[in-house]
C-alpha positions in Angstrom: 118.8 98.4 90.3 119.1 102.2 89.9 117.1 104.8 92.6 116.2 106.4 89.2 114.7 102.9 87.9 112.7 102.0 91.2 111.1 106.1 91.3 110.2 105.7 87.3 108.8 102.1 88.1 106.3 104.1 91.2 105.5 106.9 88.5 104.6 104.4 85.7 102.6 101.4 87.9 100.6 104.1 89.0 99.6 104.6 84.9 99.8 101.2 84.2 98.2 99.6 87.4 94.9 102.5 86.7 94.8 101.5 83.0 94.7 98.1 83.5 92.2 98.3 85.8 89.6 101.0 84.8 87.7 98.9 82.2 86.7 96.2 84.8 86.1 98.8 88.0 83.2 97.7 90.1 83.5 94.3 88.5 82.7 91.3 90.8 85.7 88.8 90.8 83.5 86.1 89.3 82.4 89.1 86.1 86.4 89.5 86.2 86.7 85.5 85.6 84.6 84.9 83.2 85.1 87.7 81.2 88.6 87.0 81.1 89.0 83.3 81.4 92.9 83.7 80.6 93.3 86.7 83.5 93.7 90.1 83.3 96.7 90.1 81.0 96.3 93.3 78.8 95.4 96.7 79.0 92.4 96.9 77.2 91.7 101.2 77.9 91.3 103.2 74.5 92.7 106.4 73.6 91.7 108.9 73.3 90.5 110.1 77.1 91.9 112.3 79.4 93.7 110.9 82.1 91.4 109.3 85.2 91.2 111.0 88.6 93.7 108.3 90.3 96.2 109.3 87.4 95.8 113.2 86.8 95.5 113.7 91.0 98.6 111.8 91.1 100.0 113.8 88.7 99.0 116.9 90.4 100.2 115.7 93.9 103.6 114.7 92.2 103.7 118.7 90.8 102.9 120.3 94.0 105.9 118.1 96.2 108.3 120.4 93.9 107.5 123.3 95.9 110.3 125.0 98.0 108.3 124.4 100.9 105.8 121.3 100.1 102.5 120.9 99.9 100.1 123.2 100.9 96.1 122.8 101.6 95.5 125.5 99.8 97.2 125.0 96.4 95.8 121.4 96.7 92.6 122.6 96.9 92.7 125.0 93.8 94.6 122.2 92.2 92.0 119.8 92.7 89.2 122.6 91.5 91.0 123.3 88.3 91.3 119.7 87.4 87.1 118.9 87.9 86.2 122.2 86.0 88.3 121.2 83.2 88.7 116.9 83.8 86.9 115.5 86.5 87.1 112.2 85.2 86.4 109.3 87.3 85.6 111.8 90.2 84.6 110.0 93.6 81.4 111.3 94.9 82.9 112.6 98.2 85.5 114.8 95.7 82.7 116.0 94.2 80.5 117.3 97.1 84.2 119.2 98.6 84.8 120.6 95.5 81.2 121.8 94.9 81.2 123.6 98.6 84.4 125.1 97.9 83.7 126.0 94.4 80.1 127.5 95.0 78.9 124.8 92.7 79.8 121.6 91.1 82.6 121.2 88.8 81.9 121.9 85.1 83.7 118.6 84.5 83.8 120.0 80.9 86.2 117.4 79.5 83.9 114.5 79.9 81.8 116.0 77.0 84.7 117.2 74.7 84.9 120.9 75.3 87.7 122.8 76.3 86.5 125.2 78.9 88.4 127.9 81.0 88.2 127.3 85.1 85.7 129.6 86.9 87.0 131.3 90.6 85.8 129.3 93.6 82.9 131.4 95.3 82.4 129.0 98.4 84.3 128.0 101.7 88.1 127.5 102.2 88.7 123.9 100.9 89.6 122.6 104.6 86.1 123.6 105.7 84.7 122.1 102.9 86.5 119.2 103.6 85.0 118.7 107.1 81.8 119.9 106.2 81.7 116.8 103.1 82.7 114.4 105.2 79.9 114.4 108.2 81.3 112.2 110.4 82.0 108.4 108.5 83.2 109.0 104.7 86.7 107.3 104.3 87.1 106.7 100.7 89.7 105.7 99.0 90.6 108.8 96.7 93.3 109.9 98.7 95.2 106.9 98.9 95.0 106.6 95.6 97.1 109.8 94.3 99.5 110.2 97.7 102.3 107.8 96.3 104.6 109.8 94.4 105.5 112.2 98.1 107.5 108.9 98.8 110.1 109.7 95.6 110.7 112.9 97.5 110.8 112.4 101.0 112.1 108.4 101.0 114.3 109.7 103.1 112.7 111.7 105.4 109.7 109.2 107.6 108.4 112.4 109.8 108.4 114.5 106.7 106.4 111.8 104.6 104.2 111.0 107.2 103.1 115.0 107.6 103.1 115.6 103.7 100.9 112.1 103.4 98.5 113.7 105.9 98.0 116.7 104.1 97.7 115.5 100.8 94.7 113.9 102.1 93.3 116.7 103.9 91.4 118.6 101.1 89.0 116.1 100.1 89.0 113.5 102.4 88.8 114.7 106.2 88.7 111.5 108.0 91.9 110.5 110.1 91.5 106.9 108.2 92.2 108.0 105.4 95.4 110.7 106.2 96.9 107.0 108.7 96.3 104.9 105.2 98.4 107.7 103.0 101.0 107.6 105.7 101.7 104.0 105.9 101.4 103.4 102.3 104.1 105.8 101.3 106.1 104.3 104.5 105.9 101.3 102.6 106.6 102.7 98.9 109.3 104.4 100.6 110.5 101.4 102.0 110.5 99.8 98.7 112.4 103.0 96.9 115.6 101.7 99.3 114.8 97.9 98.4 113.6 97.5 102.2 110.8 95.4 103.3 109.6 96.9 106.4 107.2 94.1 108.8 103.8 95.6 110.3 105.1 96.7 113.3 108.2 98.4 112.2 105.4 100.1 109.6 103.1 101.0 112.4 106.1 101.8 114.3 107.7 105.0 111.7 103.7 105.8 111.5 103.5 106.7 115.1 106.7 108.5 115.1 106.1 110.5 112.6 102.8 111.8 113.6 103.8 112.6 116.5 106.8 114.3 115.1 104.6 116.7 112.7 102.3 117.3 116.2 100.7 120.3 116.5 101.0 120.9 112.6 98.4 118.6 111.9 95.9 118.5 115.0 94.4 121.6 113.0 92.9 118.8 111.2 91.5 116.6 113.8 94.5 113.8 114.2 96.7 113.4 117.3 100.3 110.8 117.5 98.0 107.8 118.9 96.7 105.3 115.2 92.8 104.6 115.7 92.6 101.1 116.4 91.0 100.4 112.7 93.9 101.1 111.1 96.3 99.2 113.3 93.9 96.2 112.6 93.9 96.4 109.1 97.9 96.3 108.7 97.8 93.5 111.4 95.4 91.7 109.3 96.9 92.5 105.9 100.9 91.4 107.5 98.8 88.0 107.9 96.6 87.3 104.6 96.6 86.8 101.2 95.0 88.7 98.5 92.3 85.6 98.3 91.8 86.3 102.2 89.6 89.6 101.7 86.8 90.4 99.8 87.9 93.2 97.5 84.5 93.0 95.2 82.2 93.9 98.2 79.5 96.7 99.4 83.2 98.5 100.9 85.2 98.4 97.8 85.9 101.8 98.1 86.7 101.5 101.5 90.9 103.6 102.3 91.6 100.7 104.7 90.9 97.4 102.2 92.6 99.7 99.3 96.0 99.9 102.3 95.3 96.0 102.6 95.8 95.9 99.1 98.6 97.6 98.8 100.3 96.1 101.6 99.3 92.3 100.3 100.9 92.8 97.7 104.3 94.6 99.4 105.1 92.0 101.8 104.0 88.9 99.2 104.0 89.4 95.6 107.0 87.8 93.6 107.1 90.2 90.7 105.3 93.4 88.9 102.9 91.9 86.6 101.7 88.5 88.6 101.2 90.9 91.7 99.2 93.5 89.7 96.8 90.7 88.0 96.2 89.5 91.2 94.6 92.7 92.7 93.0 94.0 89.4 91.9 89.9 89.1 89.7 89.9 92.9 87.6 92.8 91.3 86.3 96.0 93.4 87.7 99.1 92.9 90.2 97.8 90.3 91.2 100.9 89.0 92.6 102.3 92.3 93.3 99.6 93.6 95.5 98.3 90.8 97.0 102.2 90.5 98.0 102.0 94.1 99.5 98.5 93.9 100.9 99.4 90.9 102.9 102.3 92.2 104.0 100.0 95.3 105.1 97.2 92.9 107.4 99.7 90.3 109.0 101.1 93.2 109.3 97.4 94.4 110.8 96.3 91.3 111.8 98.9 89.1 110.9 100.2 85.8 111.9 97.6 83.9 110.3 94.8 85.4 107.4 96.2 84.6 106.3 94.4 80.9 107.2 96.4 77.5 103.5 95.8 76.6 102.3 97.7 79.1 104.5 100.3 79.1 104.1 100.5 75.7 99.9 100.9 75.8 100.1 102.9 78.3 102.4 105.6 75.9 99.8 105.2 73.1 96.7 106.2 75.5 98.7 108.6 77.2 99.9 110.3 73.8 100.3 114.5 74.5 100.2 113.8 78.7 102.9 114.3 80.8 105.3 111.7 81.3 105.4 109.6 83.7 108.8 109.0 84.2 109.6 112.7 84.0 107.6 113.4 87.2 109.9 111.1 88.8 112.7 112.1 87.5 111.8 115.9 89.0 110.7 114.6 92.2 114.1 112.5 92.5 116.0 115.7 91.6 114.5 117.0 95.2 114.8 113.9 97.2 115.4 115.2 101.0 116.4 113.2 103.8 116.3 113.8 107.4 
């Protein structure tokens, strides 16, 4: 298998694991089961929308890696405000209330009702402020996580650098240090997957470590320090020693950063191909849509492009008719791989 083939296979789960998932999100398990007595086995979606937040952010996050220098809070912040005032689609809550303190006022989210619009200037606070401000203390969604997979196509090479660009990626909309240690270990493990390496927990937690304290004092601007909080460090531990039937996926914390990482680590250190491995996490219901575009993006880089099935990919180009490719966002990324 090609470098080329396992970075197209991240960019297209991440399409494919989303679309799969988004008509069944919030769905309990049992809904899931009964509703689909034969599984989860097609994509179901219907054209004719514009892309959903896990998709267009990734999307977004894979165009800003092509910078000279990286990512910048900044630029992900006005990215992020351009995309509501003309998308928004499937935007999480906390997204929302960031974007409406840095913006002045909530998105327009103008696509959701058909019209084109025109993005209005921010008028609030710097995006980092509104950030911490949003957060107040205990929000650790999962909408980072979500979008931060395609810095590992870039920077597979480079641990210290993927664990700081992970970091920031996070740092406009979701503030808590949960949710910048869950970016970091899941690109660790994408990353991992892009060389065909399996890497075990503590080798995982290991690289995480190291290369927050490698990109120390960069980001203690935004509250994190070298040392994992003990939550996350229990949640790998856990996850290196479950199944996907172990957790509750469907439950009040489905939209939790740390059971999304569980996810996507599950299915990292146990799932035998693409499309059994992506049933399986869109099948235990939850946050399906994330959770399968997360797992997803693990599982192409895991396996490649082509083991993920024609019929997919294939739905997935009909919905997505007139969006950017996939596979060409990998391709530019790839183009830029750095190592250390």
């Amino acid at each position: 298998m090609t470098d080329t083939d396992r970075a197209r296979g991240l960019m297209a789960g991440i399409a494919v694991g989303n679309l799969l998932g988004i008509v069944m999100e919030g769905w309990p398990r049992r809904r899931i089961s009964r509703e689909f007595p034969e599984g989860v086995t097609e994509i179901v979606a219907m054209p004719g929308y514009p892309d959903d937040d896990d998709l267009a952010q990734a999307i977004e996050i894979a165009d800003a890696a092509t910078a000279a220098g990286g990512l910048d809070v900044d630029d992900l912040g006005r990215r992020f405000w351009a995309w509501a005032e003309t998308n928004g689609a499937g935007m999480g809550g906390l997204t929302g209330d960031v974007l409406a303190l840095y913006g002045g006022s909530y998105p327009l989210r103008v696509a959701g009702n058909g019209r084109s619009g025109t993005v209005r200037t921010p008028q609030g606070m710097p995006i980092v402020e509104a950030s911490q401000q949003a957060w107040a203390g205990g929000r650790a969604g999962n909408g980072a996580l979500m979008r931060c997979t395609p810095l590992a196509i870039r920077w597979r090479d480079n641990p210290h650098r993927l664990v700081r660009e992970s970091v920031l990626s996070a740092v406009p909309t979701h503030w808590d240090r949960r949710c910048g240690w869950s970016c970091a270990l899941a690109n660790l493990a994408v990353a991992g997957a892009l060389r065909g390496e399996i890497l075990p927990a503590k080798a995982l937690l290991r690289s995480a470590q190291d290369g927050m304290a490698a990109s120390m004092p960069a980001l203690r601007d935004f509250g994190y320090s070298a040392e994992i909080p003990p939550s996350v460090s229990e949640a790998v531990t856990l996850a290196s020693r479950s199944s996907m039937d172990n957790l509750r996926f469907d439950g009040d914390d489905m939209g939790y950063t740390l059971l999304s990482l569980q996810a996507a680590l599950i299915s990292y250190w146990r799932a035998n191909d693409f499309e059994s491995g992506l049933r399986e996490v869109v099948e235990a219901g939850g946050d399906t849509d994330i959770n399968g575009a997360i797992v997803g993006a693990v599982l192409g880089a895991q396996f490649g492009l082509a083991a993920i099935p024609e019929r997919w990919r294939r739905r997935v180009d009909e919905i997505r008719t007139g969006h950017v490719s996939m596979e060409a966002s990998a391709d530019r990324l790839a183009a830029l791989a750095e190592v250390a």
